[in-house]
C-alpha positions as CSV (number, residue, x, y, z in Angstrom):
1,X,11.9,39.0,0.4
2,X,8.7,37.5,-1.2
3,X,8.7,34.4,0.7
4,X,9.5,36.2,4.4
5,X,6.9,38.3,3.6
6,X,4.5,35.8,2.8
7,X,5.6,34.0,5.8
8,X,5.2,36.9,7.8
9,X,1.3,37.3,7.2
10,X,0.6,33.7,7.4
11,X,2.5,32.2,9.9
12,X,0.1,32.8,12.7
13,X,-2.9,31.0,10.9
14,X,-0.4,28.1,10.9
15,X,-0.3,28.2,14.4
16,X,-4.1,28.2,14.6
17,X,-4.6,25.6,12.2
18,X,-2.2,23.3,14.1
19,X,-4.3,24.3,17.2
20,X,-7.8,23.8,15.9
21,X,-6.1,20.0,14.2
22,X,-5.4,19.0,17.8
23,X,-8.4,20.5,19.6
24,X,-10.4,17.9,16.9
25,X,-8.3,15.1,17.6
26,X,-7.6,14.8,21.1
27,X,-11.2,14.3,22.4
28,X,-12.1,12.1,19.2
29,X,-8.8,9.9,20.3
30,X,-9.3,10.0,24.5
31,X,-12.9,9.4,24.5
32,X,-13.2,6.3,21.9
33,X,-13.4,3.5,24.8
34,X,-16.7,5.0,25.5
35,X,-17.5,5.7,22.4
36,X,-17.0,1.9,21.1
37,X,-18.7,0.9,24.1
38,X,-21.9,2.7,23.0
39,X,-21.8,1.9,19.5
40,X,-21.6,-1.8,20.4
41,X,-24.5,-1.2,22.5
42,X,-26.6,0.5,20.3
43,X,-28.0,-0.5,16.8
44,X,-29.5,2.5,15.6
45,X,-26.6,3.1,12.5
46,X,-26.3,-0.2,12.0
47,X,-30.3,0.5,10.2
48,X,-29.4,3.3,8.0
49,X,-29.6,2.4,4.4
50,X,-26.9,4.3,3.2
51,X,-24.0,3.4,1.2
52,X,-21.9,6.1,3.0
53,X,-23.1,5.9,6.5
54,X,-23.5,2.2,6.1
55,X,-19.3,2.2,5.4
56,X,-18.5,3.9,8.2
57,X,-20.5,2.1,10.4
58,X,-19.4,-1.3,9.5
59,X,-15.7,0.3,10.1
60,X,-16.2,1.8,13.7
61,X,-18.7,-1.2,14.7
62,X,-16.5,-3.8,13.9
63,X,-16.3,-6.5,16.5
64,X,-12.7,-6.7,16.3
65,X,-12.0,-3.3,18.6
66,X,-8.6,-2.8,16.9
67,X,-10.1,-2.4,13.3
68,X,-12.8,-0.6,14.5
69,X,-10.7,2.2,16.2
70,X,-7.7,1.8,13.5
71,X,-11.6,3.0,11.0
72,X,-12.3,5.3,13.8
73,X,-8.8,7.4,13.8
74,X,-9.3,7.3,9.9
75,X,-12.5,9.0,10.2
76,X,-11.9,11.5,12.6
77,X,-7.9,12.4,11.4
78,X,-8.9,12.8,8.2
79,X,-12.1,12.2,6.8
80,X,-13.2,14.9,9.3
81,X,-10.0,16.7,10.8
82,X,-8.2,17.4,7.7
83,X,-11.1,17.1,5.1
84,X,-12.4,20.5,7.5
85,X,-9.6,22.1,9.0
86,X,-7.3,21.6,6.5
87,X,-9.2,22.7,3.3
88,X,-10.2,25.5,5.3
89,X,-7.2,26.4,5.9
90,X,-6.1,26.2,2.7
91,X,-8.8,28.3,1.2
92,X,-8.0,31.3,3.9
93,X,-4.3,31.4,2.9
94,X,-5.0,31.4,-1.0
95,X,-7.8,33.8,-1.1
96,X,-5.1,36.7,-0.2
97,X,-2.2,35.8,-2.1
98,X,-2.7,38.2,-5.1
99,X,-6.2,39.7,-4.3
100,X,-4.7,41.3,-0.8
101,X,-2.2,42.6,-3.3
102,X,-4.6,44.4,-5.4
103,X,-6.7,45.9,-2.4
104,X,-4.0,46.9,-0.6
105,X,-2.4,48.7,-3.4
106,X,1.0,47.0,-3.9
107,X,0.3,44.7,-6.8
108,X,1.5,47.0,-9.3
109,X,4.9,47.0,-6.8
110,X,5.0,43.4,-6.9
111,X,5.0,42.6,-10.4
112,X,7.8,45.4,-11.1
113,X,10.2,43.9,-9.1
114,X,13.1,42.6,-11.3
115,X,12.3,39.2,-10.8
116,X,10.0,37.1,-13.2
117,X,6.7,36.2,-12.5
118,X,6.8,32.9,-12.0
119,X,9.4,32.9,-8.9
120,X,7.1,36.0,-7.5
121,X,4.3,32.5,-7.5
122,X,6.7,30.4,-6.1
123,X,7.8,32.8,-3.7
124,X,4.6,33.1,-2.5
125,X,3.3,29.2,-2.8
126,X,5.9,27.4,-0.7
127,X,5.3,29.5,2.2
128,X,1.7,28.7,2.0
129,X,2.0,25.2,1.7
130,X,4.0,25.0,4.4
131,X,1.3,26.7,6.2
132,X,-1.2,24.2,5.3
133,X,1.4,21.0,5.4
134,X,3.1,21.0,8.4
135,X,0.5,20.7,10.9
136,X,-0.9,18.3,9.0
137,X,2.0,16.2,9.6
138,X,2.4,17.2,13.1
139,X,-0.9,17.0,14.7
140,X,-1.2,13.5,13.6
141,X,1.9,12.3,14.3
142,X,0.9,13.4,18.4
143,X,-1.9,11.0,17.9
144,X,0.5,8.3,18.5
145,X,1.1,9.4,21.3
146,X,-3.0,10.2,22.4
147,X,-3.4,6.4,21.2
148,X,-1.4,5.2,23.6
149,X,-3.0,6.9,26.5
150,X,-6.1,4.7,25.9
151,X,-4.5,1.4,25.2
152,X,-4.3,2.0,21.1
153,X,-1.7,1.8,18.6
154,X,-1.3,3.8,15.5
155,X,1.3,2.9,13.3
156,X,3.6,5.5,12.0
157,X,4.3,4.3,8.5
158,X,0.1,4.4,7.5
159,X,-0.4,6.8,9.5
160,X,2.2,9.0,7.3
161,X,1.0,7.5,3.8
162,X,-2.2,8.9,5.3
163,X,-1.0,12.4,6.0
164,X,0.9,12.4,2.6
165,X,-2.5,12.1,0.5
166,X,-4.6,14.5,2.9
167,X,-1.5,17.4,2.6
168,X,-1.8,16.7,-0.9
169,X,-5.5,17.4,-1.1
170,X,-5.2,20.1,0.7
171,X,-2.3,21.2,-1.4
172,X,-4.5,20.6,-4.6
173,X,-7.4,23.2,-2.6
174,X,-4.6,25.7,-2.2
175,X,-3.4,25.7,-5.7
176,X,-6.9,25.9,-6.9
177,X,-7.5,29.3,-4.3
178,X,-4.4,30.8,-5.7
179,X,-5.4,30.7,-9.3
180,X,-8.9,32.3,-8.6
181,X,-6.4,34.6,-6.3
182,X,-5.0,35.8,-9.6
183,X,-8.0,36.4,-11.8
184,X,-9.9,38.1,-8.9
185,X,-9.7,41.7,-7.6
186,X,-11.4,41.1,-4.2
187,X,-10.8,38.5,-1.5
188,X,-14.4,38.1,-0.8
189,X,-15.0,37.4,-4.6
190,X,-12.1,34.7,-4.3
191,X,-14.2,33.5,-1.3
192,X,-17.5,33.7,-3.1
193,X,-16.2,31.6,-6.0
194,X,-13.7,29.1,-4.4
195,X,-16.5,28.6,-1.1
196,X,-19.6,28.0,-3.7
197,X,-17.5,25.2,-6.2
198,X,-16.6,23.7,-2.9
199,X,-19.8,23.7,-1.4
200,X,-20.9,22.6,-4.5
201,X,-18.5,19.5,-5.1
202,X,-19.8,18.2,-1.1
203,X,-23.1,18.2,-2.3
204,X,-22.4,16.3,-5.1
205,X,-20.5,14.0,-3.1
206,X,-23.2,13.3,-0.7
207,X,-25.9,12.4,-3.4
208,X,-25.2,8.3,-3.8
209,X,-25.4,8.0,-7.8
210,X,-23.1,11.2,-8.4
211,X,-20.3,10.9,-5.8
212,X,-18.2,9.1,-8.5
213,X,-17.7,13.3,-9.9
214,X,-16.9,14.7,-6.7
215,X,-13.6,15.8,-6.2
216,X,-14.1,14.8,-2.4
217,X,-14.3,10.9,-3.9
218,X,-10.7,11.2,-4.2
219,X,-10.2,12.3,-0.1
220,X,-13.2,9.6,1.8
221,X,-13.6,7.1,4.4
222,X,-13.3,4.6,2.0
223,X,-9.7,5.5,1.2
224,X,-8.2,6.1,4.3
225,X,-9.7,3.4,6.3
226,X,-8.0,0.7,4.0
227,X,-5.2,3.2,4.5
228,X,-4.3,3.6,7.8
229,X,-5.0,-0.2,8.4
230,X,-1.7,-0.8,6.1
231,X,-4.4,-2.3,3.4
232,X,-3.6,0.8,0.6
233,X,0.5,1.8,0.2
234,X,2.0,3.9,-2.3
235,X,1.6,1.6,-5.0
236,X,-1.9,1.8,-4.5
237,X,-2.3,5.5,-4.2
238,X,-0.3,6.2,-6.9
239,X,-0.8,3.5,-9.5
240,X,-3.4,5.1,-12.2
241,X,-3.3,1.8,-14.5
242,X,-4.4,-1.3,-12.2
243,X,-5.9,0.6,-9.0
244,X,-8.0,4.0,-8.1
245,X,-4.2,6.3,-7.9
246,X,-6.6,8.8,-6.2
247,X,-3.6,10.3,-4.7
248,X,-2.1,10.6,-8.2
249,X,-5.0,12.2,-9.6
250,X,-4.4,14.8,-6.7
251,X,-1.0,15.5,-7.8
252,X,-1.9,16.0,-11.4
253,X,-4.6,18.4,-10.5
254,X,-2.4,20.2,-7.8
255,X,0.1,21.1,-11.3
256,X,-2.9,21.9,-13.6
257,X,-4.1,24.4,-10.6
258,X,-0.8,25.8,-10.1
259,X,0.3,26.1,-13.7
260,X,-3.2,27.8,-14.9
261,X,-2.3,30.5,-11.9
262,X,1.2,30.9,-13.5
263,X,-0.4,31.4,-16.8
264,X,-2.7,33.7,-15.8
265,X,0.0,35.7,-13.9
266,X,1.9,35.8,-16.9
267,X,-1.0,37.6,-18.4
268,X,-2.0,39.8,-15.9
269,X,-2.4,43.7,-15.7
270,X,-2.2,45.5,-12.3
């Protein structure tokens, strides 16, 4: 009953999500022949001295116009799509979770049910990561099929490995949102808090010498270009002992996130 509920109010934002994933990709996809014409034709990035510019423009540049666009589709999927859409997404669903429950009234209900408190979590979590999942998967997947309206190929198997680590990020977002969900009594406070370490973490990540401590380091151009070129597989996301494992360092914080907002559920007082 949890869970359809959950589904109930969320489901539409799916929807949307998917929607706004799609409305990003198509013209990023469709308009990249005359997008790699001009940026063959004009030198202008090519003189920014910028580690993080400089990276992507040596990706998209590239004379070789299949790893160019293979850079391109990693920047604009991810880097941009889901990196936006996606943590946005997961932020909106996990601010109400419990914190709608204490403004509208029904928290109190909620915790007396005869169930424990930890299945009234999960209950409530796999519905929502469903939410911010699926169209992660799906809206990507379709740009197969965009690619080869142009004359581009995408392959399926990176492209996947590539949708696996950006759910997961998102995933990690989401489980962060539902623990501040559970301390705070307001959705906008959840907002407040969850909107300004975020805010923060970009900044951080956009400042050259400190980008190593932003949790955005672990979701970058840098790791899914080698990605989706079928330079990066699972033993390379995952591996913490002779490569980066970003995507196992998103895994481990995704549990820490959701077990501190089980803990502090266990604590809590309507």
């Amino acid at each position: 009953m949890i869970a359809s509920k959950t589904w109930r109010e969320i489901r539409w934002m799916g929807l949307v999500y998917l929607l706004i994933l799609e409305l990003l990709l198509i013209p990023a996809v469709l308009l990249w022949p005359d997008i790699y014409g001009d940026l063959q034709r004009s030198g202008l990035l090519k003189k920014v001295d910028y580690d993080l510019i400089r990276s992507i423009t040596e990706g998209i540049t590239n004379r070789n116009e299949e790893i160019a666009w293979v850079n391109w589709a990693a920047l604009q999927l991810f880097f941009k799509g889901v990196n936006l859409a996606g943590l946005a997404c997961a932020v909106l669903v996990g601010t109400g979770l419990f914190a709608r429950e204490r403004e509208s009234m029904t928290l109190e209900f909620l915790l007396a049910r005869p169930v424990s408190r930890g299945r009234i979590l999960w209950q409530k979590a796999w519905p929502s990561a469903l939410v911010v999942v699926v169209p992660v998967f799906l809206a990507n997947w379709s740009a197969i099929w965009w690619a080869r309206s142009i004359d581009q190929d995408l392959d399926f198997w990176p492209l996947t490995l590539c949708c696996i680590h950006s759910s997961l990020f998102c995933l990690m977002f989401l489980a962060f949102t539902t623990f501040v969900s559970v301390l705070c009594r307001v959705q906008g406070h959840v907002a407040f808090w969850v909107g300004g370490i975020a805010i923060l973490q970009m900044g951080v990540y956009l400042i050259p010498r400190l980008r190593r401590y932003s949790v955005f380091r672990l979701s970058d151009f840098d790791w899914y270009g080698p990605m989706l070129a079928g330079n990066l597989g699972p033993e390379r996301m995952f591996d913490l002992v002779h490569h980066a494992g970003n995507t196992s360092w998103v895994v481990l914080a995704t549990a820490a996130f959701y077990a501190a907002a089980w803990h502090a559920l266990r604590r809590l007082e309507p």
